[in-house]
C-alpha positions in Angstrom: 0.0 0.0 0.0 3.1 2.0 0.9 4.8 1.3 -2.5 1.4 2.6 -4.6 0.9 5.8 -2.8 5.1 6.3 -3.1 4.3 5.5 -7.3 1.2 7.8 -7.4 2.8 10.6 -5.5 6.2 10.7 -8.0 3.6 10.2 -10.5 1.6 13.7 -9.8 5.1 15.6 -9.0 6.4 14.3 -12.5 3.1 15.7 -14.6 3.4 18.9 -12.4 7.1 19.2 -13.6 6.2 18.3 -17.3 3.5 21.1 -17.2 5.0 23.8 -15.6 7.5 23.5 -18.0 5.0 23.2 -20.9 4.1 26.6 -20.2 7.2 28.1 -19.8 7.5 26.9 -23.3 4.2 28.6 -24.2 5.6 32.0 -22.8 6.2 34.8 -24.9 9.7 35.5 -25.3 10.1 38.9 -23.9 7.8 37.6 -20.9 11.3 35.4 -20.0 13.4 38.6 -20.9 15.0 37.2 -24.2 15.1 39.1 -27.0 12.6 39.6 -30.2 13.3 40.8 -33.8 10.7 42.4 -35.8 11.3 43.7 -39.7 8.6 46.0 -40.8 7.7 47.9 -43.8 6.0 50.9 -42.5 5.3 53.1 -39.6 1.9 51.3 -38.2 4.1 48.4 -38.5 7.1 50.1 -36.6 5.1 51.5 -33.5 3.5 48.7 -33.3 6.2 46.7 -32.5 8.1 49.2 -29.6 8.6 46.6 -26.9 10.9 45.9 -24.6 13.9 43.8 -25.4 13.1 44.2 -29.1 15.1 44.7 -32.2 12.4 46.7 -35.2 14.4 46.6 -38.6 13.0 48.9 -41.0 13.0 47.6 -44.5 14.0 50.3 -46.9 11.9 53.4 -47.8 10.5 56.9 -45.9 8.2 56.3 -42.8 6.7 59.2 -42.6 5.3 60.1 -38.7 2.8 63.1 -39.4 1.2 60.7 -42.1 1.1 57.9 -39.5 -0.2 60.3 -36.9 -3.4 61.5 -39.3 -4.7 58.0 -39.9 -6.5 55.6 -38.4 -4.2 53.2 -36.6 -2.1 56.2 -34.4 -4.6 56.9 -32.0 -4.9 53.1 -30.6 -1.3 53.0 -29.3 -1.2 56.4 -28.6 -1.5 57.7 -24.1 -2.7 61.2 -24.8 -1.0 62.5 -21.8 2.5 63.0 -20.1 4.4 59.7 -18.8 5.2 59.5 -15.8 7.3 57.1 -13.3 4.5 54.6 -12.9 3.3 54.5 -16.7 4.0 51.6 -18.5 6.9 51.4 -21.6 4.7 53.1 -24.7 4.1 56.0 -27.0 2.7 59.1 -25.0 1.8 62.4 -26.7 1.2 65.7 -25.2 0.9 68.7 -27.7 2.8 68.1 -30.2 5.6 66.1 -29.4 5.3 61.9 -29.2 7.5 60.7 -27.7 8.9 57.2 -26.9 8.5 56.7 -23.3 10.5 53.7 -20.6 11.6 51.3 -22.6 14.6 49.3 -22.1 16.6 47.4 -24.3 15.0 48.7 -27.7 16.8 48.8 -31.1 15.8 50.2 -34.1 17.5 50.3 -37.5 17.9 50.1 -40.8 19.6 47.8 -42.7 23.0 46.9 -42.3 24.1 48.1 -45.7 27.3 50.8 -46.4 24.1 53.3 -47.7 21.3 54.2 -45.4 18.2 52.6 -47.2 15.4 53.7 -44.2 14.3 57.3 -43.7 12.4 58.5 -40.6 10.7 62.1 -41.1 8.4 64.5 -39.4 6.2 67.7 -41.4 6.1 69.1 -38.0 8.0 71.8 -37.3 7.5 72.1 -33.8 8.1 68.8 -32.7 11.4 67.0 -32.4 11.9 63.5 -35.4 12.3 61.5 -32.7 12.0 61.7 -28.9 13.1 59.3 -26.1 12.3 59.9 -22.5 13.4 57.8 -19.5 14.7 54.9 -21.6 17.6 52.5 -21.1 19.8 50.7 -23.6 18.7 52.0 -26.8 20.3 52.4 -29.8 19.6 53.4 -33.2 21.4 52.2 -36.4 21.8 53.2 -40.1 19.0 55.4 -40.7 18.0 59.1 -41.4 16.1 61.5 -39.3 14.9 64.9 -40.9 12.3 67.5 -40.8 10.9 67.7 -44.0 10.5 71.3 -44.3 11.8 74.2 -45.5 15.6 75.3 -43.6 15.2 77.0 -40.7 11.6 77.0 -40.4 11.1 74.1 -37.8 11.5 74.7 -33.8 12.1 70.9 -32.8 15.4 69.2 -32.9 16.1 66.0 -35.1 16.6 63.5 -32.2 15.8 64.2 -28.7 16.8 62.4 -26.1 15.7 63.4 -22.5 16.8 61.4 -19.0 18.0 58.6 -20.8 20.6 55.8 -20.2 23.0 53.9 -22.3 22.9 54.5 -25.9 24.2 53.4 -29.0 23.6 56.1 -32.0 25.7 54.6 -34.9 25.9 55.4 -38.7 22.7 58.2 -38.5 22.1 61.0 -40.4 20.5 63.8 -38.4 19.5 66.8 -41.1 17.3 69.7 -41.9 16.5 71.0 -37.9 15.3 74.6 -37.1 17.2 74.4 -33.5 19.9 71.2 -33.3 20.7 68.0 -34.7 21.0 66.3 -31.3 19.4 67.4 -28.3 19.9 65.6 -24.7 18.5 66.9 -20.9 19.7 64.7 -18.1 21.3 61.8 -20.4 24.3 59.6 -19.1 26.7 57.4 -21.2 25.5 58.2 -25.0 27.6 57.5 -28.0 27.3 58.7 -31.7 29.6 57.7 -34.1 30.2 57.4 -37.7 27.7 59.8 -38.2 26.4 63.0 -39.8 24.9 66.2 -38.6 23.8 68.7 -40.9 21.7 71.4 -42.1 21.0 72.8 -38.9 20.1 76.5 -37.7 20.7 77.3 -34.2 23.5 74.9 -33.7 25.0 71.1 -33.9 24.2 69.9 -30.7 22.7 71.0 -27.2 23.3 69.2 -23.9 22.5 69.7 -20.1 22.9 68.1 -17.0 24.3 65.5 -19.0 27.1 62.8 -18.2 29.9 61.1 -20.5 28.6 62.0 -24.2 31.0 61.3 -26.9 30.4 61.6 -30.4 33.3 59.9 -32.5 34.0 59.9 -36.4 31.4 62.1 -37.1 30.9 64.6 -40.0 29.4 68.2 -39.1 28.6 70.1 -42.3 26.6 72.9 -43.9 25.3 74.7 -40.6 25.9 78.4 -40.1 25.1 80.6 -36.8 25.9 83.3 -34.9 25.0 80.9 -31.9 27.4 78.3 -29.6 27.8 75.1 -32.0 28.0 73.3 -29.3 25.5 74.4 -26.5 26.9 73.1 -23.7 25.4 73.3 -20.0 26.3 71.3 -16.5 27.9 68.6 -18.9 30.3 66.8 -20.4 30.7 66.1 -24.2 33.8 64.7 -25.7 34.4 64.7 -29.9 37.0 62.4 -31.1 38.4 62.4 -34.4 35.2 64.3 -36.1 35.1 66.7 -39.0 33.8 70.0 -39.9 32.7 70.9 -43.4 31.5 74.3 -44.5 30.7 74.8 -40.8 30.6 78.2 -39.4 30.1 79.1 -35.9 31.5 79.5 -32.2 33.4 76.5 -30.7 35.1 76.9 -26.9 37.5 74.8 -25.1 39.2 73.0 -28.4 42.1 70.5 -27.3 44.3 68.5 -29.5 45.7 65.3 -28.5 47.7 63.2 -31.0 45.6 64.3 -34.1 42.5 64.1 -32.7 40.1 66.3 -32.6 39.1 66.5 -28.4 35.9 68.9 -27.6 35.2 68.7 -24.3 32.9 70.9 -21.9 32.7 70.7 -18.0 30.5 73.8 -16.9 
């Protein structure tokens, strides 16, 4: 009698075993923190698939936000109102500006080609292409970010990033920006490289209360001001072997080290 309720016992803990781990199997992947890859063809497509722990590669072509934003499928995945520490990872809009609000571990590029084949543009003026706020290990690839207006007429920068954490900004192509090409507020360990900044009005990039930025291999070209290039404030931003190209404007605090072009602010 011993012996059979021993057998039946094993038994029940051995199908308890075999289903638990049935549905760990059945578990979405980001629910067990592993990555996901997405390719999409569009913007629906591309806002869609924000997640965490997700890599969105955009298939060549122009996605096109303010035509996303006056259609149909915007408003669904849309929080009209302001994140905030207790809001979930998503896109939130207040105003004008949408912005993509505490995610963590997000990529989203192009394809890895030597030309950029995937175009991200706004027809606002007033808002920034693309904003992040409160994210954490992001980083964009081989793409191109521009206002597509008229020079100098937009207020918004080309990417905006705002209390964010470790990221990865590689072979982009910020262009066409009524204020800067690059805009961070309370940012901490941020990398652009191999990149290009251009076209801009008010300056190349703007930065405060910010930690660690470097920027490294990058091309700064047709932008002319009467303004700071580089508007730097309570931060830190370090340029290593970049290049200027029919560039006018005010740069401070230029060191040279072994042929490399150092800019670094600590104010």
């Amino acid at each position: 009698m011993m012996k059979q309720f021993g057998k039946t016992k094993w038994t029940g803990l051995l199908r308890c075993a075999l289903l638990t781990l049935l549905l760990v199997m059945m578990m979405a992947p980001t629910a067990l923190g592993a990555r996901r890859t997405v390719l999409v063809h569009n913007v629906r497509e591309m806002m869609e698939a924000l997640g965490d722990h997700t890599e969105i590669i955009l298939a060549p072509g122009q996605y096109n936000l303010s035509a996303w934003l006056r259609g149909p499928f915007a408003d669904p995945v849309i929080h009209n109102f302001a994140w905030n520490p207790i809001s979930p990872p998503g896109l939130y809009q207040v105003y004008h500006e949408l912005e993509l609000a505490g995610f963590q571990d997000l990529t989203i590029r192009g394809q890895d080609t030597e030309a950029i084949t995937a175009e991200i543009v706004t027809e606002d003026p007033y808002s920034s292409v693309f904003k992040f706020l409160n994210c954490q290990q992001i980083r964009l690839a081989h793409l191109r970010f521009g206002h597509i207006q008229q020079e100098g007429h937009c207020t918004g920068a080309v990417l905006n990033l705002e209390q964010v954490k470790d990221a990865s900004l590689d072979h982009l192509d910020l262009y066409g920006c009524g204020t800067y090409g690059y805009e961070a507020r309370r940012c901490k360990n941020i990398l652009l490289r191999d990149s290009v900044i251009r076209g801009c009005t008010y300056g190349l990039v703007s930065a405060a209360e910010c930690q660690n930025l470097k920027i490294v291999r990058t091309t700064f070209k047709d932008t002319s001001t009467n303004l700071s290039l580089f508007e730097v404030n309570h931060s830190r931003l370090e340029l290593l072997d970049c290049t200027f190209q029919n560039v006018l404007g005010k740069i401070n605090s230029l060191d040279m080290t072994e042929g490399k072009v150092i800019q670094i602010y600590e104010i």
